[in-house]
DRENNU-74534 format. One line per 10 residues: their letters; for each residue x, y negated, z negated of N, C-alpha, C. Coordinates in pm, whole numbers. Layout:
// DRENNU-74534
A	X Y Z X Y Z X Y Z; ...
//
This chain:
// DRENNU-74534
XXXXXXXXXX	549 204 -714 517 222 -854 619 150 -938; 553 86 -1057 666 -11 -1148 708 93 -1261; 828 150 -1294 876 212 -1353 936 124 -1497; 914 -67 -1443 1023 -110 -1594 888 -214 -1650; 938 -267 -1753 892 -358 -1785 962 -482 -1729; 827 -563 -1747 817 -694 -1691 898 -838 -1748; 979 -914 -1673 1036 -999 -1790 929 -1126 -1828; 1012 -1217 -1896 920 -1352 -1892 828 -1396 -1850; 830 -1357 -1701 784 -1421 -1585 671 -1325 -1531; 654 -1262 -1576 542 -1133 -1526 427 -1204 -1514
XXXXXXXXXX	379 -1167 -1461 217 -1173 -1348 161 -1192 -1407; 29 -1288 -1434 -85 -1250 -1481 -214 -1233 -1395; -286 -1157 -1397 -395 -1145 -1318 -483 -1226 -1262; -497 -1270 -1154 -654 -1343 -1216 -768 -1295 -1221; -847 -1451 -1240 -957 -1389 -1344 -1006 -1501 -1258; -1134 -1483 -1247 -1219 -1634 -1223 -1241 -1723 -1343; -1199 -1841 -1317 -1218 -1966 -1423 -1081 -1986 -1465; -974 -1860 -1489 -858 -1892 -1530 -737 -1968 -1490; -677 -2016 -1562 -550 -2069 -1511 -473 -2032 -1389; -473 -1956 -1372 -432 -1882 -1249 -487 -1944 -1128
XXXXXXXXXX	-379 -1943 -1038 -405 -2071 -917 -438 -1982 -802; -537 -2052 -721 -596 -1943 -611 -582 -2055 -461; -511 -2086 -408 -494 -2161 -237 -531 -2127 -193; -661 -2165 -75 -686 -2117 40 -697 -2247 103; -639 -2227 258 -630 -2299 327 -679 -2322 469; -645 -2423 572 -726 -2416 699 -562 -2327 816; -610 -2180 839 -516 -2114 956 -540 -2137 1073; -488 -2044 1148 -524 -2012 1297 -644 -1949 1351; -673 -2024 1452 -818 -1941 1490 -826 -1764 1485; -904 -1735 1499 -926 -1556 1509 -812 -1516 1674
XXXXXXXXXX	-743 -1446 1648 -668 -1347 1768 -578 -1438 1823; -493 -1407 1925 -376 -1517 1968 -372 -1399 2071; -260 -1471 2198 -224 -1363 2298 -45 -1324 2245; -34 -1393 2095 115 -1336 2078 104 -1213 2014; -7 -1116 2036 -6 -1009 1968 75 -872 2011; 97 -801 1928 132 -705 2007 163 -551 1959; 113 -446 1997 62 -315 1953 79 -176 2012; 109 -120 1930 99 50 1991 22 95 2038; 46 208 2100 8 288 2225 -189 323 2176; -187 340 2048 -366 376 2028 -388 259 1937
XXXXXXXXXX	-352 145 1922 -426 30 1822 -566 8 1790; -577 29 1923 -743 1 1962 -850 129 1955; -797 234 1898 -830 414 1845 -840 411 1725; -925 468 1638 -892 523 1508 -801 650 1540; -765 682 1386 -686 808 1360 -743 902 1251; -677 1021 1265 -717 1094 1157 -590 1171 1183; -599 1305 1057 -464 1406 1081 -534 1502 1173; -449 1604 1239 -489 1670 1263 -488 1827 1243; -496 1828 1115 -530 1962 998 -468 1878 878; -479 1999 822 -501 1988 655 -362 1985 623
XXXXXXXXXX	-296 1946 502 -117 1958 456 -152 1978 314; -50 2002 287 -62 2071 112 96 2026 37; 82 1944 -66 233 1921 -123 189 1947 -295; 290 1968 -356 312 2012 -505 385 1945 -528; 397 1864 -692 464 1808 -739 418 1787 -932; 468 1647 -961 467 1661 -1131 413 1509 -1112; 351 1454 -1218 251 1335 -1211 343 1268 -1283; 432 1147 -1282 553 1079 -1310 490 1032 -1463; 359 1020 -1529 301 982 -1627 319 1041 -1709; 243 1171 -1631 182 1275 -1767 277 1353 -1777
XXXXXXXXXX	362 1422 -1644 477 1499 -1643 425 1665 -1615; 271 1619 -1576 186 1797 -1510 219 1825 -1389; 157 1924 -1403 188 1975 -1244 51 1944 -1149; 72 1886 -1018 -24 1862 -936 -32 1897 -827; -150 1950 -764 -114 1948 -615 -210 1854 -557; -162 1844 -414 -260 1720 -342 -286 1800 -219; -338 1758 -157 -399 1837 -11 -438 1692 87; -405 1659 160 -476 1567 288 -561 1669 331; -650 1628 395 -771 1633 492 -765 1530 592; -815 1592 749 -878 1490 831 -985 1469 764
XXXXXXXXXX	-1036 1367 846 -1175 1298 822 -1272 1224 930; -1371 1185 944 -1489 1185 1009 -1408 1049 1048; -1452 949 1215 -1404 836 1256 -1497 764 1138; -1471 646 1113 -1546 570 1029 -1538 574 847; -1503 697 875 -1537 760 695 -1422 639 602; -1280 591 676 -1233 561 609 -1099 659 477; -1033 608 400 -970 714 293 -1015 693 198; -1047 821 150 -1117 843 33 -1014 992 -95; -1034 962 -192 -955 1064 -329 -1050 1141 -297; -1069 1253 -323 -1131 1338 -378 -1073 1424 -500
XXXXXXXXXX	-1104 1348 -627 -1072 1444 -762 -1129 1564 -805; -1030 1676 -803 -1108 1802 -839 -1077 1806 -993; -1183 1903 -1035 -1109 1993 -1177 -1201 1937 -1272; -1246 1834 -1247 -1293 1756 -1385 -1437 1800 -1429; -1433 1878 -1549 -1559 1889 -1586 -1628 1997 -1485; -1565 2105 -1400 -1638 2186 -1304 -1689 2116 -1215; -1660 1978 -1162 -1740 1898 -1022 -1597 1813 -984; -1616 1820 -859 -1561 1728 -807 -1592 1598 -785; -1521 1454 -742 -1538 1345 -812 -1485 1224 -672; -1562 1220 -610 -1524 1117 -472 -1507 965 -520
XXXXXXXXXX	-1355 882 -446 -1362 769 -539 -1284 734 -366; -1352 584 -348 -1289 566 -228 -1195 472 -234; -1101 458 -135 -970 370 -126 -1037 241 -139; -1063 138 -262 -1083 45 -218 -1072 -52 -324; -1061 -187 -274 -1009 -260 -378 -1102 -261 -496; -1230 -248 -488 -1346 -253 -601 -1332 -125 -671; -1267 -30 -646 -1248 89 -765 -1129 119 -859; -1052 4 -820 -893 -21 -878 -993 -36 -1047; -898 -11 -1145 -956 -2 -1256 -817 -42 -1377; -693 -36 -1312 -565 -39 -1395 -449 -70 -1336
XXXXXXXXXX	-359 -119 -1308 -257 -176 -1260 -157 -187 -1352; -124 -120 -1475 1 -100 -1558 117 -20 -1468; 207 -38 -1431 293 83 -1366 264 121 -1290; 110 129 -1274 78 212 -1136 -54 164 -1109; -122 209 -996 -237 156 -945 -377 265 -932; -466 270 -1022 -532 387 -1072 -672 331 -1026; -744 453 -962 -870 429 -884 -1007 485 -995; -1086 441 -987 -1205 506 -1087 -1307 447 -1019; -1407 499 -1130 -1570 430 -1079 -1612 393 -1238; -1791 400 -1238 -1842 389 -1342 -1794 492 -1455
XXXXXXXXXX	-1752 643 -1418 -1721 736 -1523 -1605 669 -1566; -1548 600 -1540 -1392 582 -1574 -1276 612 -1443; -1138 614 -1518 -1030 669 -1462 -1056 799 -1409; -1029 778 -1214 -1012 917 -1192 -926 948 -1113; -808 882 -1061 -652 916 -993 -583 803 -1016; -427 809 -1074 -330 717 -1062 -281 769 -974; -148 593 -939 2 606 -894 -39 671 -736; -172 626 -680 -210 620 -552 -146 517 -442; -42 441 -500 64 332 -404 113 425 -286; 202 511 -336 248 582 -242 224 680 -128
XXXXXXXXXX	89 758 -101 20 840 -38 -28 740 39; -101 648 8 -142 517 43 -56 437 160; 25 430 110 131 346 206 215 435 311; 187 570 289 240 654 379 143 670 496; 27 649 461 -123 682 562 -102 556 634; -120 431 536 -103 304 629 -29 307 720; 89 335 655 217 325 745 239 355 876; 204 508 885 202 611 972 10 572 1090; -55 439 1016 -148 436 1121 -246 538 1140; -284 581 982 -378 653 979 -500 612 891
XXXXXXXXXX	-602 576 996 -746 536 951 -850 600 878; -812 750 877 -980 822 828 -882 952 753; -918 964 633 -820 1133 536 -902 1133 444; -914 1249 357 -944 1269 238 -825 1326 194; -808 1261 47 -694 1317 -37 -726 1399 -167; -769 1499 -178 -760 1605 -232 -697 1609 -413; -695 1573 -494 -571 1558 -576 -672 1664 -719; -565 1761 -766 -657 1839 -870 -572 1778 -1014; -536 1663 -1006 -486 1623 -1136 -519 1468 -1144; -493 1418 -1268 -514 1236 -1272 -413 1164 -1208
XXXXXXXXXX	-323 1204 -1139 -191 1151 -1053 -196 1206 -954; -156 1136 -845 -93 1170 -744 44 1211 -742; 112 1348 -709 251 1384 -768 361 1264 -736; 451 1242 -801 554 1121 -800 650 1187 -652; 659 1315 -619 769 1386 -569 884 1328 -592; 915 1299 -483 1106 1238 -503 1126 1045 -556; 1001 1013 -573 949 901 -587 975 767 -454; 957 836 -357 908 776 -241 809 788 -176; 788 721 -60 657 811 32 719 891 121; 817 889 183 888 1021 268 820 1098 211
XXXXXXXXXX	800 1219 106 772 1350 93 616 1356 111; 513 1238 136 394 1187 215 427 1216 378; 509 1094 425 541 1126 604 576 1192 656; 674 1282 550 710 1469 646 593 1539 615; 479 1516 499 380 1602 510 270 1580 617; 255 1419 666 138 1379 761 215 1436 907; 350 1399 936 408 1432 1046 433 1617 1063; 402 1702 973 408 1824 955 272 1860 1057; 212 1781 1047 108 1838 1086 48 1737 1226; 97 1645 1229 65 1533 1362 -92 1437 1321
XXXXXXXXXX	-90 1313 1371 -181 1247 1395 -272 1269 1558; -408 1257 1534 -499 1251 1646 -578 1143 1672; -586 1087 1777 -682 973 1792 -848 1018 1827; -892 942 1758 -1014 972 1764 -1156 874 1888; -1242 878 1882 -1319 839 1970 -1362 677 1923; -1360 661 1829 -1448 526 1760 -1334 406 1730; -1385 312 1783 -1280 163 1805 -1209 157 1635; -1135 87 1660 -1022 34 1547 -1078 -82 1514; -1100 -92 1372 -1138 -232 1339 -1058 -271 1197; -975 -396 1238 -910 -474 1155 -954 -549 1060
XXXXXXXXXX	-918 -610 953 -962 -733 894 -835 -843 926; -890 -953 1006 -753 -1015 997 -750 -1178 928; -684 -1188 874 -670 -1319 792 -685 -1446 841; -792 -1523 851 -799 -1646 919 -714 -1780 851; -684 -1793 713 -639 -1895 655 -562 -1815 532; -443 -1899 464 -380 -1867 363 -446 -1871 224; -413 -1779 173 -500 -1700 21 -382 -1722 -71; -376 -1796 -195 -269 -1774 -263 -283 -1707 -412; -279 -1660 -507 -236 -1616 -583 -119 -1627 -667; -131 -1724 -828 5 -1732 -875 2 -1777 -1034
XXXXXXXXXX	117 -1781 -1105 151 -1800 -1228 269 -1800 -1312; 308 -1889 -1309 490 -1867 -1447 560 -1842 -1326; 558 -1900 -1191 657 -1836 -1102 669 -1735 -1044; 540 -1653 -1049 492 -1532 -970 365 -1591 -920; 426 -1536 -741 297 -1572 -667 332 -1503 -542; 185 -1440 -504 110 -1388 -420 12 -1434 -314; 97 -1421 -183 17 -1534 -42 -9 -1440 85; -142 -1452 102 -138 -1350 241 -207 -1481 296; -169 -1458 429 -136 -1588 563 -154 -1544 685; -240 -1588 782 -254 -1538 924 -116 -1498 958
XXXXXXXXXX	-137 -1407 1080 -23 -1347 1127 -60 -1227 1247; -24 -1307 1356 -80 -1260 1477 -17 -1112 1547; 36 -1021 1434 109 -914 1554 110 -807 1433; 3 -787 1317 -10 -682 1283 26 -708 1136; 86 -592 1052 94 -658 901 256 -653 904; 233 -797 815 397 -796 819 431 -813 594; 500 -736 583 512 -745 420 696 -841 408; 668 -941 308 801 -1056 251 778 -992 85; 832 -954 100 908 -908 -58 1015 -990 -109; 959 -1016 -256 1079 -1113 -362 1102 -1051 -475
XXXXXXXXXX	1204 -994 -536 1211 -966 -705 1321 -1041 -725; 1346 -1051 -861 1432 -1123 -933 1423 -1109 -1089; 1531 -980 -1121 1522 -909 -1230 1689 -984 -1287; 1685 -982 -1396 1817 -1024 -1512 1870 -881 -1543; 1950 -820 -1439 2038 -737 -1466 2115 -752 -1317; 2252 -736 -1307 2355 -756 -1226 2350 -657 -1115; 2290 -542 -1122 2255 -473 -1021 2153 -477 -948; 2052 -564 -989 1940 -597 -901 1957 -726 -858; 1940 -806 -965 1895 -976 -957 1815 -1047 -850; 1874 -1085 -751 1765 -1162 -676 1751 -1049 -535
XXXXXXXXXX	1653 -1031 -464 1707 -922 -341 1538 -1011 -243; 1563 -999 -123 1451 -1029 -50 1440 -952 27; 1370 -902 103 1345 -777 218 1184 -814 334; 1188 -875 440 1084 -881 504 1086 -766 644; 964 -769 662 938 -600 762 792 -675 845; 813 -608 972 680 -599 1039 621 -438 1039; 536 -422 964 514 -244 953 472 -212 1051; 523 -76 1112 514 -11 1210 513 101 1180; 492 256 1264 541 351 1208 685 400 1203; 688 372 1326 876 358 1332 928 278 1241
XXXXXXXXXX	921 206 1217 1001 105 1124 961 154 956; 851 197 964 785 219 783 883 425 750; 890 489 873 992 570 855 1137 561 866; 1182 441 951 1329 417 934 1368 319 801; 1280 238 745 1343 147 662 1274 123 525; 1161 277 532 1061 158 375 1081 337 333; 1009 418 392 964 554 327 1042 598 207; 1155 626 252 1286 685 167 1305 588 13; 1270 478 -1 1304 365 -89 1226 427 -225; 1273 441 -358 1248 491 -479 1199 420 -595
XXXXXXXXXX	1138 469 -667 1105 390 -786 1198 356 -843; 1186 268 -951 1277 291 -1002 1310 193 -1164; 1386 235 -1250 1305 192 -1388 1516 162 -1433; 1473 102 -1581 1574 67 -1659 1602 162 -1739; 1723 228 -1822 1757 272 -1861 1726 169 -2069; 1689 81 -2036 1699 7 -2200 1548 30 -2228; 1460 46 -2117 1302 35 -2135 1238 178 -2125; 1320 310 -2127 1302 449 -2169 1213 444 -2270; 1282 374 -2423 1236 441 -2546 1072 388 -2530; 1020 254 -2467 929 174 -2505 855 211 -2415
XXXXXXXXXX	897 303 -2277 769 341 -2206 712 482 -2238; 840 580 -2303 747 699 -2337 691 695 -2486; 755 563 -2615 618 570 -2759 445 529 -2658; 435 475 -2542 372 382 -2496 273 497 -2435; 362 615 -2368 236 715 -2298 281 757 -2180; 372 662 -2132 419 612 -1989 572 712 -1928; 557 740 -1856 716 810 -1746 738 940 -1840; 656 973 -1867 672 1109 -1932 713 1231 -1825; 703 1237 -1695 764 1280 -1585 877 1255 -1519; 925 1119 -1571 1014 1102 -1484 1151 1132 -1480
XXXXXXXXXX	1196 1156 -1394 1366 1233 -1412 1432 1127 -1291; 1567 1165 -1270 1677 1181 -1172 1613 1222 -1073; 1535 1320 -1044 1488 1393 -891 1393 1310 -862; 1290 1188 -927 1217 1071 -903 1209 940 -920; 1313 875 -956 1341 781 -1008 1456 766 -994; 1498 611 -960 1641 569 -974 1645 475 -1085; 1742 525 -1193 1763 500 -1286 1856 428 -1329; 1866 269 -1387 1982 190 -1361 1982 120 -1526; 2163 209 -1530 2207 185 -1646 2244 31 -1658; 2349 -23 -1785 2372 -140 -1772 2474 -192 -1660
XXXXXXXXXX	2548 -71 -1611 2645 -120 -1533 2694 -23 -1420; 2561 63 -1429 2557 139 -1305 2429 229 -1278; 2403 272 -1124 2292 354 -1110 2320 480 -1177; 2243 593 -1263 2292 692 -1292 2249 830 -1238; 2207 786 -1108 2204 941 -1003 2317 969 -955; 2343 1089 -930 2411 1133 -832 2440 1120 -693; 2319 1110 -661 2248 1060 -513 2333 882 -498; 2327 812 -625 2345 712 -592 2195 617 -496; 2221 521 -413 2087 441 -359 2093 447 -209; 1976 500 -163 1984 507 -14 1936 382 63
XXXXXXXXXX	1949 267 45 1976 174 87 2029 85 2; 2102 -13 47 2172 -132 -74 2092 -220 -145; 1951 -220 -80 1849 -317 -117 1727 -219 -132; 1762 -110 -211 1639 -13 -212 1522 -78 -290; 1587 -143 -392 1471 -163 -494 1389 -289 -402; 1388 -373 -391 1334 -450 -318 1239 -390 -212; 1299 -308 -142 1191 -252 -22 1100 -148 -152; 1141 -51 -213 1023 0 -232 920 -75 -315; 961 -244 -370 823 -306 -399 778 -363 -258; 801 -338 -140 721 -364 -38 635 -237 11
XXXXXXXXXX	703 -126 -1 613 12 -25 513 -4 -100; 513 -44 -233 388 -52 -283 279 -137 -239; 352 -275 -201 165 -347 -189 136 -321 -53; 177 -205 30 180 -184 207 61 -69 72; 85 -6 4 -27 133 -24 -91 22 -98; -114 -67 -184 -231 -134 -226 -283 -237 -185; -216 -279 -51 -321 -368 51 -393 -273 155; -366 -161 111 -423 -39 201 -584 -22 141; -599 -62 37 -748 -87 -56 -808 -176 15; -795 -281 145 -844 -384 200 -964 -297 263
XXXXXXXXXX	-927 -171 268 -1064 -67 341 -1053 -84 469; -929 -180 585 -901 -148 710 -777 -228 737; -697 -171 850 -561 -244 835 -594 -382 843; -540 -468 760 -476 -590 778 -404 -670 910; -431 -774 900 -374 -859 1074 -315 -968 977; -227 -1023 903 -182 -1042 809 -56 -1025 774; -5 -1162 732 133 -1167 659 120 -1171 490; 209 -1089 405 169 -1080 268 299 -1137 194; 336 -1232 152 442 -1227 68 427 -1245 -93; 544 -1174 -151 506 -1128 -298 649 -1166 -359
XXXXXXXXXX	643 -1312 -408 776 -1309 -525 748 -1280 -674; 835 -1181 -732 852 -1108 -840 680 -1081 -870; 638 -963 -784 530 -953 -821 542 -793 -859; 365 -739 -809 397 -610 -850 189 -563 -796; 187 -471 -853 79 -398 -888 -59 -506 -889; -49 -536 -1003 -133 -672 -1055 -205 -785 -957; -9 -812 -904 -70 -923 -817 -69 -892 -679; -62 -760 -640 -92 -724 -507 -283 -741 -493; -321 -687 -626 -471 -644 -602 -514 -809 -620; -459 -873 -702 -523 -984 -761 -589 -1067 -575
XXXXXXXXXX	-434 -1075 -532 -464 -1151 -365 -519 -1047 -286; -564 -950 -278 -664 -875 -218 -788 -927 -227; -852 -934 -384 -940 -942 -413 -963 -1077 -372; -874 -1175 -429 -954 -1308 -347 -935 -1331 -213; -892 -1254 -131 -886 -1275 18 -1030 -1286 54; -1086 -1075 -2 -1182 -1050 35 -1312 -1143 -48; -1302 -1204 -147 -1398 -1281 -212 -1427 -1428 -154; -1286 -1477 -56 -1394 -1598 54 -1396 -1542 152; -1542 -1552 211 -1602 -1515 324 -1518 -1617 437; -1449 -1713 443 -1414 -1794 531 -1273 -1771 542
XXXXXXXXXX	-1169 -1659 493 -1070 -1651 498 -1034 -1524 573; -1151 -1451 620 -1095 -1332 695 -1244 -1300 789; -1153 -1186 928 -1281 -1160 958 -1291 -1026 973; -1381 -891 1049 -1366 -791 1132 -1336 -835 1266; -1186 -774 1316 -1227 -784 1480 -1156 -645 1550; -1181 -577 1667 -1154 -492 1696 -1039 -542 1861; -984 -438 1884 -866 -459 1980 -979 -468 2156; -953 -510 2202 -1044 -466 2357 -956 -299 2389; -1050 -202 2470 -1000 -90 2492 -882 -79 2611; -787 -22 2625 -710 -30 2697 -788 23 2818
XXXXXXXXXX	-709 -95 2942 -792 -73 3124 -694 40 3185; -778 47 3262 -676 182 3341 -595 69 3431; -489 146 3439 -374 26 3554 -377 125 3682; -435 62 3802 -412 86 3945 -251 114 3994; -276 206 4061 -128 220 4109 -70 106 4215; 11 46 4156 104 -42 4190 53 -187 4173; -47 -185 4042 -83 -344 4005 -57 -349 3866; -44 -460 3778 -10 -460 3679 -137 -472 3534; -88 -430 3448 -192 -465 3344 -251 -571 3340; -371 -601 3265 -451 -759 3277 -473 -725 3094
XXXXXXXXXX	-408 -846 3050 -389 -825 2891 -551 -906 2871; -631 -881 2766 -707 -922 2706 -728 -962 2566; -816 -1024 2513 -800 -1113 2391 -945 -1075 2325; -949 -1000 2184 -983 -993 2095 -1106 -1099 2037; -1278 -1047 2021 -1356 -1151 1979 -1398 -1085 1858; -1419 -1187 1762 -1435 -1116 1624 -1618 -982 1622; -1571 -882 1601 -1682 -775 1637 -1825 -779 1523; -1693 -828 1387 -1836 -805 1278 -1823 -947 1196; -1920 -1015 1114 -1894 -1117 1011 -1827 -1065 907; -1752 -1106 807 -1733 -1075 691 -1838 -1022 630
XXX	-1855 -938 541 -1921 -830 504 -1871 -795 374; -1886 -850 245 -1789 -757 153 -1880 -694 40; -2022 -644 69 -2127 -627 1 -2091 -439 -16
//
């Protein structure tokens, strides 16, 4: 979640017809044998029971609760908004229901807005390699908690992941997609061993300035090195985000807050390069809108929100830049012979109807 304002150089969206530059190029064929994967790749997932967390909506500053649900193999993640109007309000994870990208990344339909600041729940499910949930949320936010996804992965790991019966199916990137403008640009690029996120910011204050951070997401790795990583906002851009509507929730217990010449938590920063990784937290929860994991390298200099969805959307808008393919099922290994690795044929055409 973007807690500051944007300098000079901020993003602009695209648009079809606009200035805004869109690359696509000739990649690597579909699958490679340099791949390589965990123990259920080739499984969907789901949770296995229900979790329940409470928190305050970093916007509005209410109180919310959220609930995960398992879910059906196939179903995919889906919001489920309660409260509104006496009905509940199904809006699914996906890049076609994104509706706002100011600060945060807000899902709707035809009624309008019906959940923000969905980055983080998002990127905790991805993370953790979970294919099929319903998320429950009885407010217009998803709670900020400590403003990471940790207080997401102790809630999914509270309760354990289950593999389910129905194959795993990827989208994986056949050729490079670019996305860009004023020096912000957005490139997802074949990449044979799962999703890998390159993070760039480059903010004009002495405690951030330039920082880079690249990751191959895993679950191990998305709980040792991304989860814990915080929002986090300026101390000069306070007055102009709450006349505006904006961080009306946010405190010290969610946000790392950076004065002119120092952080002003207590806590201090749990990594030296926090800010940097948690803008790789975010587009790991809003390339999670692709509607199935990614096979895909994503890199993002001084981007954000905007231009995470922007290169989503044109990934999925050429049919010649991505495909469906599913893992082959793991063989049983004979006692005392070795595995026989197999190679991946694309299962479905592009499909983005």
């Amino acid at each position: 979640m973007d807690l500051h304002l944007s300098d000079k150089r901020t993003f602009i969206p695209f648009v079809a017809g606009s200035a805004a530059s869109v690359v696509a190029q000739r990649g690597h064929r579909v699958w490679d044998e340099g791949m390589s994967w965990g123990l259920h790749a080739s499984r969907q997932t789901t949770l296995r029971d229900q979790v329940t967390v409470t928190g305050i909506g970093v916007h509005s500053g209410s109180p919310v609760t959220l609930t995960l649900h398992p879910a059906e193999p196939d179903s995919g993640i889906s919001f489920l908004r309660c409260g509104i109007d006496g009905r509940d309000r199904e809006l699914k994870a996906n890049f076609r229901s994104v509706m706002a990208t100011e600060f945060a990344t807000v899902l709707g339909d035809r009624s309008g807005p019906g959940v923000s600041t969905t980055e983080h729940v998002l990127a905790a499910l991805r993370g953790l390699g979970v294919d099929n949930a319903i998320i429950e949320v009885d407010g217009a936010e998803v709670p900020i908690m400590d403003g990471s996804a940790a207080p997401f992965v102790a809630a999914i790991d509270q309760v354990g992941v289950v593999v389910q019966s129905a194959a795993r199916r990827y989208i994986q990137v056949l050729k490079p997609v670019r996305v860009g403008k004023n020096g912000c640009y957005g490139e997802l690029r074949p990449h044979v061993s799962g999703l890998r996120i390159e993070a760039e910011i480059e903010f004009d204050h002495p405690l951030v300035g330039r920082q880079q951070f690249a990751v191959d997401v895993a679950p191990d790795v998305f709980r040792r090195d991304l989860a814990r990583a915080r929002t986090f906002g300026f101390m000069r851009d306070v007055a102009k985000l709450w006349s505006a509507g904006y961080a009306l929730g946010a405190s010290f217990d969610n946000t790392v807050v950076v004065a002119d010449d120092r952080v002003l938590n207590s806590e201090g920063m749990r990594f030296p390069d926090e800010f940097v990784r948690h803008k790789a937290v975010d587009a790991i929860g809003d390339l999670a809108l692709a509607g199935a994991p990614l096979l895909g390298a994503y890199r993002s200099v001084r981007g954000g929100h905007k231009l995470n969805h922007a290169v989503l959307t044109a990934l999925m808008a050429d049919r010649s830049a991505w495909t469906y393919v599913e893992l082959p099922q793991p063989a049983r290994r004979a006692r005392g012979h070795a595995d026989l690795a197999g190679f991946a044929v694309p299962a479905y055409g592009p499909d983005i109807s």
